[in-house]
C-alpha positions as CSV (number, residue, x, y, z in Angstrom):
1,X,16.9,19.4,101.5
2,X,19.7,19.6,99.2
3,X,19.2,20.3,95.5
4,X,20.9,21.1,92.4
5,X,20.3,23.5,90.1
6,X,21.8,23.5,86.7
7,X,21.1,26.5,83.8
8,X,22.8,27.4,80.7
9,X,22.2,24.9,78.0
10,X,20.6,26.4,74.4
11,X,20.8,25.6,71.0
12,X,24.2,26.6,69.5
13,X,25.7,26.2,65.7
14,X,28.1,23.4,65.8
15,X,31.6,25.5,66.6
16,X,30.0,27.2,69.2
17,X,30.3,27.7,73.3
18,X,28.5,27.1,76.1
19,X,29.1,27.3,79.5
20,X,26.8,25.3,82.1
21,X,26.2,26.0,85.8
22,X,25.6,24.2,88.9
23,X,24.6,25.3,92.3
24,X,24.6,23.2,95.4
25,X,21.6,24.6,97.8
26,X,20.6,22.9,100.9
27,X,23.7,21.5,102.6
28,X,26.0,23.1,105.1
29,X,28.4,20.2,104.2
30,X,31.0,20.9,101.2
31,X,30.2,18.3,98.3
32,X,33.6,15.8,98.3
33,X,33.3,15.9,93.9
34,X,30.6,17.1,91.2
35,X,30.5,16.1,88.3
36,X,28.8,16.5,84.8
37,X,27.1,13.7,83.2
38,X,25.3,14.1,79.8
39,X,22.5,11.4,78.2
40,X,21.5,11.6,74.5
41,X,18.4,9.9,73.2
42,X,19.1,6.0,73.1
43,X,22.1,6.2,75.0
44,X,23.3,5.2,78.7
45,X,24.3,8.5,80.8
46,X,28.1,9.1,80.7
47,X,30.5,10.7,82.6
48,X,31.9,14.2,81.0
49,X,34.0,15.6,83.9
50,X,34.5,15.4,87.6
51,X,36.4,18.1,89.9
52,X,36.8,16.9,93.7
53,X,37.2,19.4,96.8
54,X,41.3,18.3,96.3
55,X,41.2,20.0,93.0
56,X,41.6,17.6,91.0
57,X,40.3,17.3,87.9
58,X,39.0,14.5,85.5
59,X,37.7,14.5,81.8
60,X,36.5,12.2,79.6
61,X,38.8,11.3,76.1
62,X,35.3,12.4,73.8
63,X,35.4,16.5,75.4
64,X,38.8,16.2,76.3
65,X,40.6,19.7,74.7
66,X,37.3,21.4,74.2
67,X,35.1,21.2,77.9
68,X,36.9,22.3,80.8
69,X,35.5,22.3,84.6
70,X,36.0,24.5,87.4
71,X,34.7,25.2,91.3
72,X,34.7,27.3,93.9
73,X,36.7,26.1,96.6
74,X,34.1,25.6,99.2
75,X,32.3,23.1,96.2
76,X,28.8,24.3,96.0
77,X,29.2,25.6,92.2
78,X,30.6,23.6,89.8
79,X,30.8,25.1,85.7
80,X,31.4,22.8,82.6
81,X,32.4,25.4,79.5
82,X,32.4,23.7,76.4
83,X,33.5,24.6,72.7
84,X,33.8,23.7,70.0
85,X,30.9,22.1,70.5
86,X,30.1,19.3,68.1
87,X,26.4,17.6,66.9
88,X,27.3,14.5,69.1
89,X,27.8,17.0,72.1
90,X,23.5,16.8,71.8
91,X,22.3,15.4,74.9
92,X,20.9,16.2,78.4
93,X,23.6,17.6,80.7
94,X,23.4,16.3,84.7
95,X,25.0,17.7,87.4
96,X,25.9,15.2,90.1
97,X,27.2,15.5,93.5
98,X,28.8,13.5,96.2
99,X,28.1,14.6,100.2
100,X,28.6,12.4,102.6
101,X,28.4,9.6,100.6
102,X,25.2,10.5,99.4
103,X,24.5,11.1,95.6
104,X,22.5,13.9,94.5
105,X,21.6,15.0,91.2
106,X,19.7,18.3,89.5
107,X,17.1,18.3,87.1
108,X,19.1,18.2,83.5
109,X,19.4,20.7,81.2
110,X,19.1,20.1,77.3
111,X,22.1,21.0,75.2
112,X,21.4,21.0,71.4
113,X,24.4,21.6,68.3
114,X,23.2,22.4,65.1
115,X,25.2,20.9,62.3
């Protein structure tokens, strides 16, 4: 059974770094992209940054300069670092996963910014 599992998020002073982790388990098959998605209270998921098994690399306008993701090369880790972190960077932080066509997603981990 494949599974995600994310760690790293806290509570951090606005200014402030964190980097976020996800591991792949379960699946003999390389994922073809993960990605991070984050959800703040009232608002639809979004899209923060994708890396596919080509390398390349996509991130959205609202982290752009400030998050940066990488992989391992046989994509079963995938790390957002963030700073600067801002009190609109609040939310819960998904880990997604594409195999085979199939989506798979961890468990969230909450990412709060202190003003």
């Amino acid at each position: 059974q494949v599974q995600l599992v994310e760690s790293g998020g806290g509570l951090v002073q606005a200014g402030g770094s964190l980097r976020l982790s996800c591991v792949v388990s379960g699946s003999s098959i390389s994922a073809n992209s993960m990605d991070w998605y984050r959800q703040a209270p009232g608002k639809q998921r979004e899209l923060v940054a994708t890396i596919t098994i080509a390398g390349s690399i996509n991130v959205a306008d609202s982290v752009k300069g400030r998050f940066t993701i990488t992989g391992d090369n046989a994509q079963s880790t995938a790390i957002l670092q963030m700073s600067s972190l801002k009190p609109e960077d609040t939310a819960v932080y998904y880990c997604h996963a594409k195999i085979l066509g199939s989506s798979y997603w961890g468990q969230g981990t909450q990412v709060t910014v202190s003003s």
